[in-house]
N, C-alpha and C positions, 0 to 999 in steps of 0.2 A: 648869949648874945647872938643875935642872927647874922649870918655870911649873907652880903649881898648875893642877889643871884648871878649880877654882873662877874664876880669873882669865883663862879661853880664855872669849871673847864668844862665840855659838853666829851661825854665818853665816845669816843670813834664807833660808827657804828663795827663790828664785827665784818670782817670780810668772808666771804663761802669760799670754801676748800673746796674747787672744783673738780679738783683731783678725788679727791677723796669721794665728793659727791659721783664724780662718774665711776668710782670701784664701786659704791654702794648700790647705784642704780646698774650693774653689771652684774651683781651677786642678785637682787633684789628681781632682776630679770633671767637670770639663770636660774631660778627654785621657780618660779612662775612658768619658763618653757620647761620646765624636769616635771611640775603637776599637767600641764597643758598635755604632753605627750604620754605620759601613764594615763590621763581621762582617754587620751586617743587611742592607746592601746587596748586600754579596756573596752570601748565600745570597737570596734574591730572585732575583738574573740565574741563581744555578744554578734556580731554581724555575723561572722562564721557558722554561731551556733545557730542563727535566726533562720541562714540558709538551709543550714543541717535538716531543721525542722519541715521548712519548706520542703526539700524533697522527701521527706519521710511523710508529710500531709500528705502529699503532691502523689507516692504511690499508693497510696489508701483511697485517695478518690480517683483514681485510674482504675483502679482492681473492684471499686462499689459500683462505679460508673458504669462501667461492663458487666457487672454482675444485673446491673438495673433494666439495661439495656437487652440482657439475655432474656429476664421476663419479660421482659415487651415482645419483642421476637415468638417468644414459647406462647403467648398469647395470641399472636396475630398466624403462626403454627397454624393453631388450632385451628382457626377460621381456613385456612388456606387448603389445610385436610378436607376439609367441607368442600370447600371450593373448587376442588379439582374431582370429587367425587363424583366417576363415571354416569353414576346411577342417576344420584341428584342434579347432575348438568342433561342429562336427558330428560328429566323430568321436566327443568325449566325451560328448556328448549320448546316440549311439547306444548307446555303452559304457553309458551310465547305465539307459540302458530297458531292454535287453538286462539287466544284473543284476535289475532289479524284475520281468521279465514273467519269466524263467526261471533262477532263482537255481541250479537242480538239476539241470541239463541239462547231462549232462558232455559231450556232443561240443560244447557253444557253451564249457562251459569250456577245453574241451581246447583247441579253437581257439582261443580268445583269447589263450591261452599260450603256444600258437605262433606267434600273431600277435605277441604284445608282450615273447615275450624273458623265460622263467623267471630268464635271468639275470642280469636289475637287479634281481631280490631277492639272489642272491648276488653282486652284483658290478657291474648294469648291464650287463655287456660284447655283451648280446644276439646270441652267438652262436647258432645253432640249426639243426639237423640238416637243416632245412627251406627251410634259404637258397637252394641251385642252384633248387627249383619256384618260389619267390617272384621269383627273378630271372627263370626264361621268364616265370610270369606276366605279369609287367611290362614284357615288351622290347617289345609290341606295345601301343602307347595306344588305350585305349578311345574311344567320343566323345567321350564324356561329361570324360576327360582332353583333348582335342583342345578342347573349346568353354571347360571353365573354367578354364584352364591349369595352378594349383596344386593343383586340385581332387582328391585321389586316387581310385581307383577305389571300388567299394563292399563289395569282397571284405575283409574282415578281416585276412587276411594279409597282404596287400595293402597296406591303410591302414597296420598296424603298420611296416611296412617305409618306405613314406612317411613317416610321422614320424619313424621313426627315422633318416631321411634330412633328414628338415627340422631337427630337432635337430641333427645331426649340424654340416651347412652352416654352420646358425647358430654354434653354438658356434665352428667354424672361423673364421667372420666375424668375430667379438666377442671373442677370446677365450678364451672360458669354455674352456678345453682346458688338460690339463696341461701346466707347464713343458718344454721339448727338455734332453733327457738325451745322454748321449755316450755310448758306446759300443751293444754289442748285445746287445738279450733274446734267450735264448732262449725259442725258440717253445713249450718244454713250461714255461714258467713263467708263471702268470699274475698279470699288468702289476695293480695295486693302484689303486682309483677314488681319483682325485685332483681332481678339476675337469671341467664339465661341465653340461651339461644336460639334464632328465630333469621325466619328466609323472608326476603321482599318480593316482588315482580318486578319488571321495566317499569313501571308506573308509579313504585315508590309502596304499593298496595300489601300487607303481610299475607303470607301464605302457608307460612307452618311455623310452628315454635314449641322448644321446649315448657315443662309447666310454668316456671318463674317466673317467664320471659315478659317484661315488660313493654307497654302499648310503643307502637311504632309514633310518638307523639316528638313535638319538642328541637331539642339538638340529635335525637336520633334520627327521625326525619332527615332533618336537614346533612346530615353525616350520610346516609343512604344516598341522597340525591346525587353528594360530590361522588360517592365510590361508585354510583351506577355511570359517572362519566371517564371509568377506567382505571382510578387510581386510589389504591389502600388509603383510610381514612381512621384517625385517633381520635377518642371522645376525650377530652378531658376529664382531668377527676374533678366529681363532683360528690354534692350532698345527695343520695338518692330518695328515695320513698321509706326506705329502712334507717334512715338519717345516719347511714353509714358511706365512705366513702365510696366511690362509684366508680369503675371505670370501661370505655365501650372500645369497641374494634370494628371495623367496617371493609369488608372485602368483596370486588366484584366478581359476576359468574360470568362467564362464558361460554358461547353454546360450544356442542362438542366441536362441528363443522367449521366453528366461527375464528375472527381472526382476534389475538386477545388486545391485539389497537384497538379494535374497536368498543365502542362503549356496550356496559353487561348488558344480560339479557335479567338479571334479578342482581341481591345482593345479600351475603351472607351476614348476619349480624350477632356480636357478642357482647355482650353486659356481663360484667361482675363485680362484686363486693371484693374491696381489695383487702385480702387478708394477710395472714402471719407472713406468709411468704413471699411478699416482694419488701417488706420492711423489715424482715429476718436480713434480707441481703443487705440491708445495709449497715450490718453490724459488720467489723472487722474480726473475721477468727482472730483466739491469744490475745484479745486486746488488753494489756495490764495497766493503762493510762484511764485515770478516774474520769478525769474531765473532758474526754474525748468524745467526737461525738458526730454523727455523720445525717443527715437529714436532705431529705428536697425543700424547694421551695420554687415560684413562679409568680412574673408577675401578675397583679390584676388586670382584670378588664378592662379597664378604666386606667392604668397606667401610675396610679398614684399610692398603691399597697402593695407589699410582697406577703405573699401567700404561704402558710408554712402548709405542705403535704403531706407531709409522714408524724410519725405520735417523738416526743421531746421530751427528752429527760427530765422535766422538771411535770408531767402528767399532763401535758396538754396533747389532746385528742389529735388528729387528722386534721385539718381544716376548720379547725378552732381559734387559729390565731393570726394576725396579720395587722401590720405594721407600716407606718406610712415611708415609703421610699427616702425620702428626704431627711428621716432619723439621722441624728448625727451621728456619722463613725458607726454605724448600723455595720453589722457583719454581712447579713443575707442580700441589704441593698447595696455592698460592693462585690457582692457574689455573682449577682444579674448582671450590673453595668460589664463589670471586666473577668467572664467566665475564663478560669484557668490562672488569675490572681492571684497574689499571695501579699497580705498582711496583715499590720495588726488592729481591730477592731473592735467593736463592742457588740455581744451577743446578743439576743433578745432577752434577756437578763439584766442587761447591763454592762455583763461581768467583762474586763480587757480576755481578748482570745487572741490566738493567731489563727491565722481561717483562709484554707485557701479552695479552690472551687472547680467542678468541670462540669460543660458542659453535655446533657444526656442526649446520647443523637435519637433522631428522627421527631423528638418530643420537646415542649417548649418548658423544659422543666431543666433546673440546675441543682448538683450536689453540693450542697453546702458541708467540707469537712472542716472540723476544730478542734482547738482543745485550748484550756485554759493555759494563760500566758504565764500566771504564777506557778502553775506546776510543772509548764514548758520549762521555764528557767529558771527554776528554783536553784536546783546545782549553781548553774552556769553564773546569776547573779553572784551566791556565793562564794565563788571561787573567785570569779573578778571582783567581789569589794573585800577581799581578803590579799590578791594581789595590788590592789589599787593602795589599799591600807600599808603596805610595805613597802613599794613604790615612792610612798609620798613620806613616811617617816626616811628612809633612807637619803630621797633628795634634802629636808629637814637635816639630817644630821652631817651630813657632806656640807650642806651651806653651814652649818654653828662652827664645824670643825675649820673651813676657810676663814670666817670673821675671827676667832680666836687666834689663825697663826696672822691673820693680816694686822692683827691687834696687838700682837705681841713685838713685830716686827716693825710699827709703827716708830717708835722711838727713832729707833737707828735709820728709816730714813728721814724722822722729821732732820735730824743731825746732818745726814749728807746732803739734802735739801738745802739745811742753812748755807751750809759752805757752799754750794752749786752757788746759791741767789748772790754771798759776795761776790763770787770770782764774777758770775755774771754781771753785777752790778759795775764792776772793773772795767770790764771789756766794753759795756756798755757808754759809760762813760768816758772812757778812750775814744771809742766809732763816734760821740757823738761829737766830740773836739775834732775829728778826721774830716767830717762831715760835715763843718761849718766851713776849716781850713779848704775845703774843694767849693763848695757852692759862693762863699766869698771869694773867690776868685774868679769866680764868671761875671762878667757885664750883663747878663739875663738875670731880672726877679724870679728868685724861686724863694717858695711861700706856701704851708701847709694850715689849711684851715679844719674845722669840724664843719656838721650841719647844720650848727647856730654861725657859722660864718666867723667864729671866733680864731684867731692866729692862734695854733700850734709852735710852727715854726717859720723863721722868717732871715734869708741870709743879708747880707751886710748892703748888697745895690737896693733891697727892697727897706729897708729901714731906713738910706740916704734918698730916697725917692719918697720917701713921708715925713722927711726932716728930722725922725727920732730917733731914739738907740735900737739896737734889737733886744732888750731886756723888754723894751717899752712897749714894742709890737705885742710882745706875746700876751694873751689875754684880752687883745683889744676887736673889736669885731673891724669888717673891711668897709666899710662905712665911714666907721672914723677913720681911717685910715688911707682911703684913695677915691673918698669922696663918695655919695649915695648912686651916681649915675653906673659906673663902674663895677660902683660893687654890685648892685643889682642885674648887671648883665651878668656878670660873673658867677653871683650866687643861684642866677636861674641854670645854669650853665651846671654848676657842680650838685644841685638838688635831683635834675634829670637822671646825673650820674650814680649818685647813690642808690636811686630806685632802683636802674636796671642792676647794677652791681650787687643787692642784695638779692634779687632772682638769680640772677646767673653764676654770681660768683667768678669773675671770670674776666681780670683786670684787663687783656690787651681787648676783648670785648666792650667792654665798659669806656676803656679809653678812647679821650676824644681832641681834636682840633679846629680851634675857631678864629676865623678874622673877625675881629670886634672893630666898627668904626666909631669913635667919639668927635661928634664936633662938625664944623662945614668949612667949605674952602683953605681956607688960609689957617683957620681953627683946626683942622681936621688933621685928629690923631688915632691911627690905624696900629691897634696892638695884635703882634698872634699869637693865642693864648694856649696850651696844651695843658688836659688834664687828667691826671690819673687818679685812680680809686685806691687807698689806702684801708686795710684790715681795719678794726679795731682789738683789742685784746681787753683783759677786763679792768685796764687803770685808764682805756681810754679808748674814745668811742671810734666808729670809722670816719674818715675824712676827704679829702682831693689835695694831693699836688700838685700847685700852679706854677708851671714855667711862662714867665709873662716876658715879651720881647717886644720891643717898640718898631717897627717897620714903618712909619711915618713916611721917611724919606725914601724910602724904597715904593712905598706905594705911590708916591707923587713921580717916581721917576718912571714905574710904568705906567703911568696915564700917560706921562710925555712922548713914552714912544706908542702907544696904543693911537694917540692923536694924530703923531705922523704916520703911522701905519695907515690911518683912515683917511687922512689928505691924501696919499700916497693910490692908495686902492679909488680915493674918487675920480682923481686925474687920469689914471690907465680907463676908466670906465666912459670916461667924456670921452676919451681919445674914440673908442670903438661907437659913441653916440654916435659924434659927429657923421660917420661914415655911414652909416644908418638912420635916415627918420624916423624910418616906421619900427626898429629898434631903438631908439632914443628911451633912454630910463629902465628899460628891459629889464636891465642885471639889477639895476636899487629896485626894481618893484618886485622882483624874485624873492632878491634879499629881505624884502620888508614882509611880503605872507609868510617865507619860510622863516622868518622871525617869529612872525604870529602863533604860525602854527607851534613851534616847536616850544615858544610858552604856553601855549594851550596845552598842550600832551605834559607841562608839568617838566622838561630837559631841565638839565644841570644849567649853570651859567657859561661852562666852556660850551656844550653842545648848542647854546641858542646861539655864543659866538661866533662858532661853526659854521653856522649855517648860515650865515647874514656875510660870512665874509664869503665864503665858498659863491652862495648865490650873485653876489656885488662883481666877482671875477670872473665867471662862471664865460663870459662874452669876451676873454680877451684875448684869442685865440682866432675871434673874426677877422682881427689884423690883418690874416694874410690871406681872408679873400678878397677877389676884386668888389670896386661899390656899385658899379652897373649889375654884379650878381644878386646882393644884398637887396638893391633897389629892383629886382625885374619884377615887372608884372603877370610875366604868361607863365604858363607852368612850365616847371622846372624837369630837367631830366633827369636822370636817376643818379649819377654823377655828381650832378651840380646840390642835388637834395644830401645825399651823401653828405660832401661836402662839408656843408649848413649843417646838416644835423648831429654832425663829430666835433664840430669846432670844440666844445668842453675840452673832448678829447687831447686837442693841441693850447687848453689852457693850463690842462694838469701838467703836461709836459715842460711848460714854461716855467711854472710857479714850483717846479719838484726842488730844488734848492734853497727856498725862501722858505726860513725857521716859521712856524707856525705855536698857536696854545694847542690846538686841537687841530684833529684831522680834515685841515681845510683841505690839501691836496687830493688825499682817499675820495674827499665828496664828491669832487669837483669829477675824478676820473670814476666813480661808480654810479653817479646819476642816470646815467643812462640804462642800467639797468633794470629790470622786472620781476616782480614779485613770483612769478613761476618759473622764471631763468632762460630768456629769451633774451637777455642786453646782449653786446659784443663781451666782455667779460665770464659771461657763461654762469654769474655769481646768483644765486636766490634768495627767498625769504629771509630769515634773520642771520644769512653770511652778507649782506648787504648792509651795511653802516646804516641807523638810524638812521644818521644823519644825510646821506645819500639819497634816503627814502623819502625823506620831507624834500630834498631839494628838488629832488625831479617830479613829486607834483605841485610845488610849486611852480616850477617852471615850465610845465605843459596847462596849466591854469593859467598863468601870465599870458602866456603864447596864444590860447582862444579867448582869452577875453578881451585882448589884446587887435587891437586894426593891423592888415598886411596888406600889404601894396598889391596882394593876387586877392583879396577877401576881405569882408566886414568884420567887425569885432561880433564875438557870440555873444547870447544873455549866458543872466549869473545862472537860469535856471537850467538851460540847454550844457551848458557847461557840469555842472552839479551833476546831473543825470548822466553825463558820459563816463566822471569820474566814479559813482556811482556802481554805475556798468560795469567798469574795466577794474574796480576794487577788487582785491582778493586775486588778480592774474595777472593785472598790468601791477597795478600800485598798492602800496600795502594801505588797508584796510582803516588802519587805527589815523594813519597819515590825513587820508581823504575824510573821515567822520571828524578829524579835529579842527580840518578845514571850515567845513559846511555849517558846525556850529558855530564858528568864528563869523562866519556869513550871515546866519539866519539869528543868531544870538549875540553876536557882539558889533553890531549894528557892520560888520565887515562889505556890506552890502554897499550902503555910505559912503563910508571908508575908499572903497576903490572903486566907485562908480566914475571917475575921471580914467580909469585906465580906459574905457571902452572911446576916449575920445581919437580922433586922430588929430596927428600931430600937423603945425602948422604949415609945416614946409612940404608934409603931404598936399595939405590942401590946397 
């Protein structure tokens, strides 16, 4: 037989142990920061180790760097030995006068040509038809060879043949000579300039060269040209004629007499094949790291490939290989950008390296050093996923071993739990019988709602004020309860408060005070309402308790004296008319812009009250001038201006015992003060009561717009512009802009276009 469903009880959902939930999510968060800081530990010792390597790279390409740097030097040596050679700089010397004293003089040219070898323009190889006379010449030393030993003779052909004899040497010495080939030239084939040394003129023109030496063509040219303008000159490596790397040297001569500022008189030149020995130097002695590995590189011409220079472990040639700059994670193209760098990248391989780099001085070439990152940190990973490994079992088992005693011990506090909840439930229900007996005994509605506006709690005047029980309240929203108009004030009121109460937290914050008006005239019921923000916990959500007090008759009662306050304040102000026509309405027209304004600027309601009464009074102090003064027409003497212009002065004095809402008396005695601190009070900028600040430009506004028995009334726009003026020194600033747009935007123009009339008894 089927059980209606009506008759299946619906099982409570389960409540969460939020106890429980926050041990769990405390453990769950402690084994999460115990792996977070072993991950952090471990990377740390690799950062230490990472550094390690860095300076261990970092002096390997310092010590190659210089090693590199040493051959460049020991090359440009060479040249320099040439360079300063006594012999060879007289010689270019002579060459040089000899072309200025006899440029046209074909047997000095003819000779010279035979002296230095037509064929280092095509070729260097300075053979010449002429060579068996130049060698008798030479078998017998002259003295002049005998006393200065290197010194050549003074014959032309002579000399030419000497230098091409000291080049020759040299270069054998150094070097500079092309690579040894295997097999045999023939003799009717002629051998291709490959390496070598060889001298220019002032004019760029060759004049003597070892055999190798290759034609003055090209970037050698052009390398001559800079170093004949005084300063050493590096050829780049290059592909040469032997399809071997190439590299040149360029240094200027100088006559003996000459000064070496000034630009050569020739230039010495060296080409060579760059052999074992400057890419020997870039091996590290002892190096016992596989993957290590030290190389140049440079960029392209063109800006968009790196160059490799030297030969790479993996067979690749000299200037065989090159790589587009922009390669991702590229080793050699973060070797360029940031020379003296260090990290981790990808080789030209591919392979992850660490790679760090320095720059080669005097040459546009950088050392790229490495070595593989996997055999960098082989150890070093091992060792930390060996401590990470134990690290992380260890927090593991610290946390099982916590859940297990917090699991064991569970029982015995669900037990003292139990018993806490009765007793609590005891007290609780005591407080709340305490709690009714105090609030029922106040004549004020107090009343706790949620934020569906449902009664929580409601004490005994607020249940006899909705005609029900308080059993009946609760559960009921405030609608039903004290009507839609009310409770809608009320509920806009306690929505506000919850919002901010859930940001801040932070009840005397949160709490608030409101006069609520319902109704008109004789209708009109004036409640004031206080409310506070209530927690919630998790049997019940957060709420507002309303302390509701009915002030009806209090607020009728002060309208009644606010009414005779203002009969009272219009009769003193007729009083001071009468005595004045051309002040007639003065203090109400004061009072009515500093009304204006001071709703403009956004004031409270006591401060626009302030102001309207302070400005209304402000003239009752004229009392006790005479009215022939008030009425004179000629100018006034300093005295009598005084005077006039204090009166406030002896209004604040009068009025200092009359209870006030606001600071009508302060106004009334600091209007006359100035925004830069020139009143009689000596008070400035914001020690100056707002309220002060508006009255006294109202009252200098009233005053020119205003007719006087000595003057015409001002325009609104003449006026404006003084105000204008004297903002920010005389008057505060915000005062006068709330004026003008009251004038030019709330039609204020209109509005008080009768003040500029004069009065009839003037007239």
């Amino acid at each position: 037989m089927a059980v209606p469903a009506e008759s299946i009880e619906a099982k409570p959902p389960r409540k969460v142990n939020w106890v429980v939930a926050g041990i769990g999510l405390g453990i769950v968060l402690a084994i999460v920061a115990a792996v977070f800081f072993a991950f952090r530990f471990v990377e740390q010792e690799r950062a230490r180790d990472l550094q390690a390597w860095q300076i261990r790279l970092g002096i390997v390409g310092d010590s190659r760097s210089a090693a590199v740097d040493e051959w460049i030097e020991m090359n440009f040596a060479v040249l320099r030995e040439l360079a300063e050679n006594q012999a060879l700089q007289l010689y270019m010397t002579e060459l040089a006068m000899g072309e200025e004293e006899t440029e046209d003089t074909d047997q000095s040219a003819e000779g010279i040509g035979e002296g230095l070898g037509e064929g280092l323009g095509e070729g260097l190889g300075l053979d010449d038809p002429s060579d068996e006379t130049q060698e008798e010449e030479t078998e017998e030393p002259t003295e002049q060879e005998e006393t200065m030993g290197e010194e050549p003779p003074a014959d032309t052909a002579a000399q030419a043949t000497y230098l091409r004899n000291l080049l020759e040497a040299t270069a054998q010495r150094t070097h500079f000579v092309a690579p040894s080939t295997t097999g045999d030239i023939e003799a009717n084939v002629e051998r291709v300039g490959v390496a070598g040394l060889g001298l220019a003129d002032a004019a760029g023109r060759p004049v003597a060269s070892s055999s190798d030496m290759p034609p003055l063509t090209g970037k050698i040219r052009k390398a001559v040209a800079q170093a004949l303008a005084g300063e050493p000159v590096f050829i780049d490596i290059y592909i040469g004629p032997s399809n071997l790397p190439t590299i040149g040297f360029v240094l200027p001569i100088y006559a003996i007499q000459g000064d070496e500022g000034a630009e050569g008189i020739g230039a010495v030149v060296g080409i060579r094949v760059i052999d074992k020995d400057l890419f020997d130097r870039l091996r590290q002695p002892g190096e016992i790291e596989k993957t290590a590995e030290t190389y140049l590189v440079r960029p392209s011409a063109s800006g968009a490939t790196v160059e490799y220079l030297s030969p790479l472990t993996d067979g690749t040639a000299p200037l065989k290989r090159a790589l587009a700059l922009d390669t991702p994670d590229l080793a050699a193209a973060f070797a360029i950008e940031k020379p003296g760098g260090f990290s981790q990248k990808r080789d030209y391989s591919g392979e992850e390296v660490l790679v760090t780099s320095r720059p080669v001085p005097n040459v546009p070439w950088v050392l790229v050093r490495k070595i593989s990152r996997t055999e960098a940190l082989a150890d070093t990973d091992s060792r930390l996923r060996t401590i990470l490994i134990v690290l992380v079992l260890v927090t593991v088992g610290v946390a099982v071993t916590i859940v297990a005693v917090w699991r064991h011990g569970s029982s015995l506090r669900a037990m003292e739990a139990a018993e806490r909840s009765r007793v609590s439930s005891e007290r609780f229900e005591n407080m709340s019988k305490f709690m009714k007996l105090v609030t029922n005994s106040q004549p004020t509605i107090i009343a706790a709602v949620d934020g569906t506006t449902t009664y929580t709690f409601a004490n005994e005047p607020a249940a006899r004020e909705a005609g029900i029980s308080e059993e009946d309240v609760i559960g009921k929203t405030m609608a039903s309860v004290m009507g839609p108009i009310k409770a809608n004030a009320l509920a806009e009121i306690n929505t506000a408060i919850l919002k901010q109460f859930a940001i801040e937290d932070d009840v005397e914050e949160a709490r608030q005070q409101h006069l609520l008006h319902f109704g008109e005239d004789d209708d009109l019921q004036v409640i004031k309402s206080d409310h506070i923000p209530l927690r919630g916990d998790r049997d019940h959500p957060p709420g507002i308790l309303m302390v509701l007090d009915d002030v009806t008759e209090l607020t009728h009662e002060r309208r009644r004296s606010e009414k005779m306050l203002r009969q009272l304040i219009d009769t003193l102000v007729s009083v001071v008319d009468r005595r004045d026509p051309y002040s007639a309405n003065h203090s109400s027209r004061v009072a009515e812009v500093a009304r204006s304004v001071a709703e403009e600027m956004g004031l409270s309601e006591v401060e626009v009250k302030t102001v309207d009464i302070a400005g209304s009074l402000m003239s009752l102090g004229k009392i006790f001038i005479p009215p022939e003064l008030l009425t004179k027409t000629g100018n006034l003497t300093e005295e009598e201006r005084t005077l006039i212009t204090t009166s406030y002065m002896v209004s604040a004095d009068l009025l200092e015992g009359v209870p006030f809402e606001g600071p009508v008396v302060d106004t009334i005695r600091q209007m006359g003060e100035t925004w830069e601190g020139q009143g009689p009070l000596g008070l400035a900028g914001e020690d100056v009561l707002r309220t002060a600040r508006i009255a006294g430009v109202a009252n200098t506004f009233v005053g020119m717009i205003s007719p006087r028995a000595y003057r015409d009334a001002m325009t609104f726009e003449k006026v404006s512009n003084i105000l204008l003026q004297e903002s920010g020194t005389k008057f505060d600033r915000k005062a006068v802009s709330a004026l003008i747009n009251f004038l030019e935007n709330r039609d204020g123009t209109e509005k008080w276009a009768h003040y500029r009339e004069k009065p009839k008894e003037a007239a």
